[in-house]
KOLZAFI-707753 format. One record per residue: x, z, y of N, C-alpha, C, CB in turn. Coordinates in pm, whole numbers, plus 32768, in hexadecimal, padded with zeros to 4 digits. Last residue first. Glycine has a CB too. Layout:
<mikols>
@n.u X; n.w Z; n.v Y; ca.u X; ca.w Z; ca.v Y; c.u X; c.w Z; c.v Y; cb.u X; cb.w Z; cb.v Y
...
</mikols>
This chain:
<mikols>
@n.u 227B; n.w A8FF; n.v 61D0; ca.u 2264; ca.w A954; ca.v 6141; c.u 2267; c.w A9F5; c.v 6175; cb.u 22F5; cb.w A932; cb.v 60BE
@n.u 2160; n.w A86D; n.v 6258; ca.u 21B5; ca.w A895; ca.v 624E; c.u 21EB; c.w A8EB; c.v 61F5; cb.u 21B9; cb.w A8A7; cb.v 6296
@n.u 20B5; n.w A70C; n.v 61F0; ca.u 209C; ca.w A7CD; ca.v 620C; c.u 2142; c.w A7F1; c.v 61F9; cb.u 201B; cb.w A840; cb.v 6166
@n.u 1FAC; n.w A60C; n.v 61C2; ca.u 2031; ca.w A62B; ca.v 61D3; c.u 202F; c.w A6C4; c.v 6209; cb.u 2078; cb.w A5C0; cb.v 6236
@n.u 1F0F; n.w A4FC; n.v 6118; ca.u 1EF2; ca.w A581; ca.v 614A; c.u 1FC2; c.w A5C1; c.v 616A; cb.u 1E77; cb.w A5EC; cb.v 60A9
@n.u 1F5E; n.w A3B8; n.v 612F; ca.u 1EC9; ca.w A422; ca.v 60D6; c.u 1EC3; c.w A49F; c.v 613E; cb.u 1EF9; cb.w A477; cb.v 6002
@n.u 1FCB; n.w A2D8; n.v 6182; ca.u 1FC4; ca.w A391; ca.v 6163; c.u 1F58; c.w A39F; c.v 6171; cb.u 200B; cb.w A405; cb.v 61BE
@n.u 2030; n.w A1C3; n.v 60E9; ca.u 1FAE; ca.w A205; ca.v 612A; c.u 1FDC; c.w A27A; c.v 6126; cb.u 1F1E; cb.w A1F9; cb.v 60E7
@n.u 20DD; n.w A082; n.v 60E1; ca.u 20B5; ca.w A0F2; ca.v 60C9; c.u 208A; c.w A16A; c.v 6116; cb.u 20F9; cb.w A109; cb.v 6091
@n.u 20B1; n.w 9F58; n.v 6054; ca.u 209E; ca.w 9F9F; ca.v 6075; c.u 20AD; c.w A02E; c.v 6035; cb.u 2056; cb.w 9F76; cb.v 6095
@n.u 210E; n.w 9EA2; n.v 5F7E; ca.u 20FF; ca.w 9E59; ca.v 5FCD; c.u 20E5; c.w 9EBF; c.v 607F; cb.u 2089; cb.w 9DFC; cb.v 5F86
@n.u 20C6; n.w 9EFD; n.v 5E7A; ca.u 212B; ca.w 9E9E; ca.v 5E82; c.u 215B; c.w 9E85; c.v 5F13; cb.u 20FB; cb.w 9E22; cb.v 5E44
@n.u 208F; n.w A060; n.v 5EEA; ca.u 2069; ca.w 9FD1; ca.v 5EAF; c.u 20E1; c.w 9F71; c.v 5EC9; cb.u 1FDC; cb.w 9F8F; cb.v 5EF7
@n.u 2075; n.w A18F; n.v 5F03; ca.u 20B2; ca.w A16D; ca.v 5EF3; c.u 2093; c.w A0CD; c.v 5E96; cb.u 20E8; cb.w A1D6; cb.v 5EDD
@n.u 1FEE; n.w A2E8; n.v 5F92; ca.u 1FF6; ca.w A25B; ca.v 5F4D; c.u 2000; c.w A1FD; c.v 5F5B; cb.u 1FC4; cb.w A23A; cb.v 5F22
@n.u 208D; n.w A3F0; n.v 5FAA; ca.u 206F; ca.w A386; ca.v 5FD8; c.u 2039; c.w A322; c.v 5F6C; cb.u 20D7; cb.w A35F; cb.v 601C
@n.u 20D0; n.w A537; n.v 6066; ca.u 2082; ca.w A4CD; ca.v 5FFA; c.u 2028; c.w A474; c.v 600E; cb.u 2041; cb.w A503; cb.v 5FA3
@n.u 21D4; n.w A5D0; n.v 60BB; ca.u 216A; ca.w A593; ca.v 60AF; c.u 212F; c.w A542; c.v 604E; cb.u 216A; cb.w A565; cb.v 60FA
@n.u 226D; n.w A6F2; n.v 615B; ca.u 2215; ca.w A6C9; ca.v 60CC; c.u 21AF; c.w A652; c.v 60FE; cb.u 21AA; cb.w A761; cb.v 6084
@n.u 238C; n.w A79A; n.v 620F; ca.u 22E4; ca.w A737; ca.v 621C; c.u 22D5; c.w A704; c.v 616F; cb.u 22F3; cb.w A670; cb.v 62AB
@n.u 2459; n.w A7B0; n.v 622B; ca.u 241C; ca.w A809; ca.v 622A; c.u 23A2; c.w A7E9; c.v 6236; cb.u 2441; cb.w A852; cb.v 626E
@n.u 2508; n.w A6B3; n.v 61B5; ca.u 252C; ca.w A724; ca.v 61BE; c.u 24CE; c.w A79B; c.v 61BC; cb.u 256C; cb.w A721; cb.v 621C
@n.u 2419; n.w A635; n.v 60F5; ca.u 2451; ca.w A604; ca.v 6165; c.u 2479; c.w A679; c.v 61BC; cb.u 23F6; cb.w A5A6; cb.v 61A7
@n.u 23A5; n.w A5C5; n.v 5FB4; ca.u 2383; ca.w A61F; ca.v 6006; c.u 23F1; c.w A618; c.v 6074; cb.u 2372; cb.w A69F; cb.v 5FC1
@n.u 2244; n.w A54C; n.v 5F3B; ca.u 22F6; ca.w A507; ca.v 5F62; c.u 2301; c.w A5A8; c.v 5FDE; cb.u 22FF; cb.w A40C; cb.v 5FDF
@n.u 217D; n.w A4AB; n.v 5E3B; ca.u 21BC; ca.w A52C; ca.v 5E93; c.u 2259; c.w A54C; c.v 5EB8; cb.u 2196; cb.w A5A6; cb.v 5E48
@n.u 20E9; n.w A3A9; n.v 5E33; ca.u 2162; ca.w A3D9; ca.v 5DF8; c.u 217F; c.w A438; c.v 5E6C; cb.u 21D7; cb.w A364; cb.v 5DD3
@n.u 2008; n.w A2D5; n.v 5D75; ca.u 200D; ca.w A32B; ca.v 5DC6; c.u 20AF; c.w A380; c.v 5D8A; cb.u 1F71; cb.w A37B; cb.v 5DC5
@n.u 2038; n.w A187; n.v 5D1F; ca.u 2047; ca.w A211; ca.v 5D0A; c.u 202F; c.w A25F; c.v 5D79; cb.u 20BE; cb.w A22E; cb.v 5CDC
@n.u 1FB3; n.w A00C; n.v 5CE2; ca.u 1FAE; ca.w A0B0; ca.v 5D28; c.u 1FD0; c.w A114; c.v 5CE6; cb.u 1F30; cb.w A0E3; cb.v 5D4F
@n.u 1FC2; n.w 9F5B; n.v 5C1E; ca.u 1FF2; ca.w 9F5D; ca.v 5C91; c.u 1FE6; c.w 9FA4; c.v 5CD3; cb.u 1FE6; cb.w 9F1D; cb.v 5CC3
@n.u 1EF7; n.w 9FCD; n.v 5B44; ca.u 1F8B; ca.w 9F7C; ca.v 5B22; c.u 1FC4; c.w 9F5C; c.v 5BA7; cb.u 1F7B; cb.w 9EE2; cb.v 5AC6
@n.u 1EDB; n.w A0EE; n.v 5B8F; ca.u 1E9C; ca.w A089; ca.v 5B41; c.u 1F02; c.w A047; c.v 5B2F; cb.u 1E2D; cb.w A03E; cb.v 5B74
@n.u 1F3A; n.w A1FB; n.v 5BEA; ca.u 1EC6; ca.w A1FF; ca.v 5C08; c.u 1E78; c.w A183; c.v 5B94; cb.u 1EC1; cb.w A1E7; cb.v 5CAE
@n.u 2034; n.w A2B4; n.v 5B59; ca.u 2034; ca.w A23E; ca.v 5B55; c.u 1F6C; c.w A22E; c.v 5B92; cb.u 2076; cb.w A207; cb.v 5AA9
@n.u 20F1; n.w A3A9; n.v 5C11; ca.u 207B; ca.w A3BB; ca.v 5B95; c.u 2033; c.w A32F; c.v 5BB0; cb.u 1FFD; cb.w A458; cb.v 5BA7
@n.u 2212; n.w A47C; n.v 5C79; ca.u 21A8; ca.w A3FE; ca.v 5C61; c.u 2164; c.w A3FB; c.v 5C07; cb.u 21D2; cb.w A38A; cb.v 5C55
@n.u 22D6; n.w A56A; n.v 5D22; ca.u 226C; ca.w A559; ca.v 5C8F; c.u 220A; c.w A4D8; c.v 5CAE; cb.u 21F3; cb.w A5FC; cb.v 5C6F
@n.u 2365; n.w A58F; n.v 5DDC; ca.u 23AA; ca.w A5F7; ca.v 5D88; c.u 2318; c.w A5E3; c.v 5CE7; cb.u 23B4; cb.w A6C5; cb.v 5E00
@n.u 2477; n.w A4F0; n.v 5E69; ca.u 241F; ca.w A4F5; ca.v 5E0B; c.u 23FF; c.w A55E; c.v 5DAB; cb.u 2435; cb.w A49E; cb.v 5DD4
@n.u 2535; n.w A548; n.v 5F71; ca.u 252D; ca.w A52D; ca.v 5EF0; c.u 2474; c.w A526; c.v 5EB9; cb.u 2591; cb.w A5AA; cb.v 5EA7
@n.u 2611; n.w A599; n.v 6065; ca.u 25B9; ca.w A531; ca.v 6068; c.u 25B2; c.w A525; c.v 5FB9; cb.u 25F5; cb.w A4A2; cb.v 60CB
@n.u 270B; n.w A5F9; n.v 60BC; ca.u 268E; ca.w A602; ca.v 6105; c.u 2610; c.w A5BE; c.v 610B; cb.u 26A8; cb.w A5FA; cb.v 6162
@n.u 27FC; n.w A5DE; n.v 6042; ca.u 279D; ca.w A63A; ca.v 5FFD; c.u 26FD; c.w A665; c.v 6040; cb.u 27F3; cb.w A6BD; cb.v 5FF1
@n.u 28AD; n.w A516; n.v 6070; ca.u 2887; ca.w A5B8; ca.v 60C4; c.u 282A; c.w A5FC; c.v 605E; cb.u 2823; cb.w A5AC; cb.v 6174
@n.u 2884; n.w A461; n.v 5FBC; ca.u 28EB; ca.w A460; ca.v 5FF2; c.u 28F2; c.w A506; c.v 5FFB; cb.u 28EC; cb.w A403; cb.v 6071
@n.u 276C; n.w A41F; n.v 5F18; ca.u 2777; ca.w A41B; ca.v 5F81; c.u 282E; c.w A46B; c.v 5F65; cb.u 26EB; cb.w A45F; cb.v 5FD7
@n.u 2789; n.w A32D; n.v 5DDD; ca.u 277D; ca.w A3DA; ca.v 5E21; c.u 27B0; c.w A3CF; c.v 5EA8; cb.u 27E7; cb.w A45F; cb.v 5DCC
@n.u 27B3; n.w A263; n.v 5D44; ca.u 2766; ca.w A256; ca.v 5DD0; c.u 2764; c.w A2D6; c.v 5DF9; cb.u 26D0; cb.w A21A; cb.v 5DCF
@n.u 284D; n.w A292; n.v 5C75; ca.u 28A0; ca.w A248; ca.v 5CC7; c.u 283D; c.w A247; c.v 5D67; cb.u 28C0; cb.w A1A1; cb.v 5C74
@n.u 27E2; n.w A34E; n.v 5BE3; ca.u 285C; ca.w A387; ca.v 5C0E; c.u 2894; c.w A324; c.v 5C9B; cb.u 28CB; cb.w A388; cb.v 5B82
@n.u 26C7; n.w A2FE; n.v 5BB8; ca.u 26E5; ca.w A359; ca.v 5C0B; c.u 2753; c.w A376; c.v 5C37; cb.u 26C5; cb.w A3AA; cb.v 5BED
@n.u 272F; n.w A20E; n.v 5B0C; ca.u 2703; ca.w A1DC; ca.v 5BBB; c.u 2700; c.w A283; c.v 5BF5; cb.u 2630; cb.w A171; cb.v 5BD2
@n.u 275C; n.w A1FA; n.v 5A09; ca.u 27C5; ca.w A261; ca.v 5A59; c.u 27BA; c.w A24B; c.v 5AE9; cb.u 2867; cb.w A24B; cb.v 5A31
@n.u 26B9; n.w A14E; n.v 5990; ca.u 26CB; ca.w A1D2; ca.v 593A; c.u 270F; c.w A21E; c.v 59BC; cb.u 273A; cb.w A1C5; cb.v 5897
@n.u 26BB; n.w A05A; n.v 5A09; ca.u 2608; ca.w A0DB; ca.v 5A08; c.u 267F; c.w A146; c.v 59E5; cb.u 2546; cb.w A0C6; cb.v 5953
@n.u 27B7; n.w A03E; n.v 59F7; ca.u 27A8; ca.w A02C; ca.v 5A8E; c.u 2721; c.w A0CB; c.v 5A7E; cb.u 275E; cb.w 9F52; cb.v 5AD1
@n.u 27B0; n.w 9FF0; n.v 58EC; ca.u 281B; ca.w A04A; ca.v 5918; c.u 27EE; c.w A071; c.v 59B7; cb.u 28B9; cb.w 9FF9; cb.v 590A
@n.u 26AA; n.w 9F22; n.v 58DD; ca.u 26CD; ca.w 9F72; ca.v 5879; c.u 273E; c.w 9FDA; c.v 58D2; cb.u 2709; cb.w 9F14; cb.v 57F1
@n.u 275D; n.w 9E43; n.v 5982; ca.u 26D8; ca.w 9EA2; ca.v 59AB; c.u 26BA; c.w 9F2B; c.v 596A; cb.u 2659; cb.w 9E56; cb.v 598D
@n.u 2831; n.w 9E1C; n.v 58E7; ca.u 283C; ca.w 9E48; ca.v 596B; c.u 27E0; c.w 9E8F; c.v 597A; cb.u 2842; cb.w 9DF3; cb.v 59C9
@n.u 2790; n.w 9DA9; n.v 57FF; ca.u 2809; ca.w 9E74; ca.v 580A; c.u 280C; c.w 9E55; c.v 586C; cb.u 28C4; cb.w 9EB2; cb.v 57C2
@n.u 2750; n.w 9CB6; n.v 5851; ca.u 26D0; ca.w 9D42; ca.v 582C; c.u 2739; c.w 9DB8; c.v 5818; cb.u 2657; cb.w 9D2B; cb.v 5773
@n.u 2812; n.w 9C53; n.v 58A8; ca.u 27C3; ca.w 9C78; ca.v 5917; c.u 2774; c.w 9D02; c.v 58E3; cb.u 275C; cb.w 9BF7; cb.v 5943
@n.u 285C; n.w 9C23; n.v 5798; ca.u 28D9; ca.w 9C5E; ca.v 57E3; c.u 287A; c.w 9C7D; c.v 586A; cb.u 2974; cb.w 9BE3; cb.v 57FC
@n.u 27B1; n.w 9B7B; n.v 5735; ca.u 27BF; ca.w 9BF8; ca.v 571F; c.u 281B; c.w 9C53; c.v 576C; cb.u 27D8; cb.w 9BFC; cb.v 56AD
@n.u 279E; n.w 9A8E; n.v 57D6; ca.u 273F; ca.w 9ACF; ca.v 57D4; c.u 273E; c.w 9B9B; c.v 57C7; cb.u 2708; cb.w 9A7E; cb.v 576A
@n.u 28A0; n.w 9A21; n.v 5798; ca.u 287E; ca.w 9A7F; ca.v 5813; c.u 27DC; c.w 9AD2; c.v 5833; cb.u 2898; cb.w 9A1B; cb.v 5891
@n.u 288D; n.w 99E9; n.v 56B1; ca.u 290A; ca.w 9A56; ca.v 56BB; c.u 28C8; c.w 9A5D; c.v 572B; cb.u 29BC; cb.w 9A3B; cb.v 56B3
@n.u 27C8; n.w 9913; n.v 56A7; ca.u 27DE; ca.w 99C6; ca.v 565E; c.u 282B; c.w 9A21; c.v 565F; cb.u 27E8; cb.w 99DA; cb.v 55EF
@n.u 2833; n.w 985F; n.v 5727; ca.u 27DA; ca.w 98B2; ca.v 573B; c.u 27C4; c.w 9949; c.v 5702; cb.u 2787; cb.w 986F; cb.v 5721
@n.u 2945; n.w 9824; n.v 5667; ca.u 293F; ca.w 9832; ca.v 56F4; c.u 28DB; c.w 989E; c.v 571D; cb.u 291A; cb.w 97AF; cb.v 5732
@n.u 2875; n.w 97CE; n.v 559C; ca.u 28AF; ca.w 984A; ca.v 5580; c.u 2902; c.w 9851; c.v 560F; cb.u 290C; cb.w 984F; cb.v 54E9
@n.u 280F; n.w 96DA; n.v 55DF; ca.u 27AD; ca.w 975C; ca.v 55CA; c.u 2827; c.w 97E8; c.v 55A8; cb.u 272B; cb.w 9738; cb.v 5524
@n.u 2923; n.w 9663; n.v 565F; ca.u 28C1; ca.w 9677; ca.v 56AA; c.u 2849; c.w 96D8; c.v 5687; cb.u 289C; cb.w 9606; cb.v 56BE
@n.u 2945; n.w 9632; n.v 554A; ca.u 29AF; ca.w 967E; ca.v 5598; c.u 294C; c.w 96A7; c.v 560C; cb.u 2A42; cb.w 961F; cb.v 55CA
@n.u 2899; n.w 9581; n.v 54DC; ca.u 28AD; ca.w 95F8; ca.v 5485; c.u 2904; c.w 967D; c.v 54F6; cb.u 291C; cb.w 95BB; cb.v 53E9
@n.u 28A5; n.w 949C; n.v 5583; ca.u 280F; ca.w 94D7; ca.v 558A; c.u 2853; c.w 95AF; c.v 5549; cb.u 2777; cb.w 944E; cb.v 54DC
@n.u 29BC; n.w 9471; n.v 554E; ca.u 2990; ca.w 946D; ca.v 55C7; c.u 2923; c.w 94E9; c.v 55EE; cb.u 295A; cb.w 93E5; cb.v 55D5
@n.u 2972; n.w 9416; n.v 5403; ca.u 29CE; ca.w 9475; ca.v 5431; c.u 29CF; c.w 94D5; c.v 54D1; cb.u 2A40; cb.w 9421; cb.v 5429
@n.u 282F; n.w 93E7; n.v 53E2; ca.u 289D; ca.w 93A8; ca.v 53ED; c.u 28FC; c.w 9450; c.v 5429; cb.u 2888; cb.w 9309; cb.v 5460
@n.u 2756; n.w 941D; n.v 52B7; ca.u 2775; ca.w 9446; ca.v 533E; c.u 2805; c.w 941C; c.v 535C; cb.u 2761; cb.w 94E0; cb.v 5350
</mikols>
């Protein structure tokens, strides 16, 4: 392997990994950094439906809803006051 080729796979590997702890640090502590502001707006439980759907109960100052939730879309299910 030429010197070039050798710098260039280890190039790659330093960023490969240096992305996977980003992501890695980002999953582990996304509640602290995405939490609503006010406090008027949270999650309060998801439950994975398949590999691109959850249903996820979100609750909205004084309203509850539930929804589901696709790549691409999302549905209320059913909704009630608390």
């Amino acid at each position: 392997m030429s010197m070039i080729s050798m710098q260039s796979a280890l190039g790659l590997i330093v960023v490969v990994l240096s992305m996977l702890g980003f992501f890695y640090v980002l999953n582990k502590y996304k509640g602290r950094f995405l939490s609503s502001q006010t406090g008027n707006l949270s999650i309060e439980s998801q439950i994975p439906l398949g590999l691109r759907q959850r249903l996820v109960l979100v609750k909205a100052r004084e309203k509850t809803f539930l929804l589901v939730i696709s790549n691409d879309n999302a549905t209320v299910v059913h909704s009630w006051d608390d």
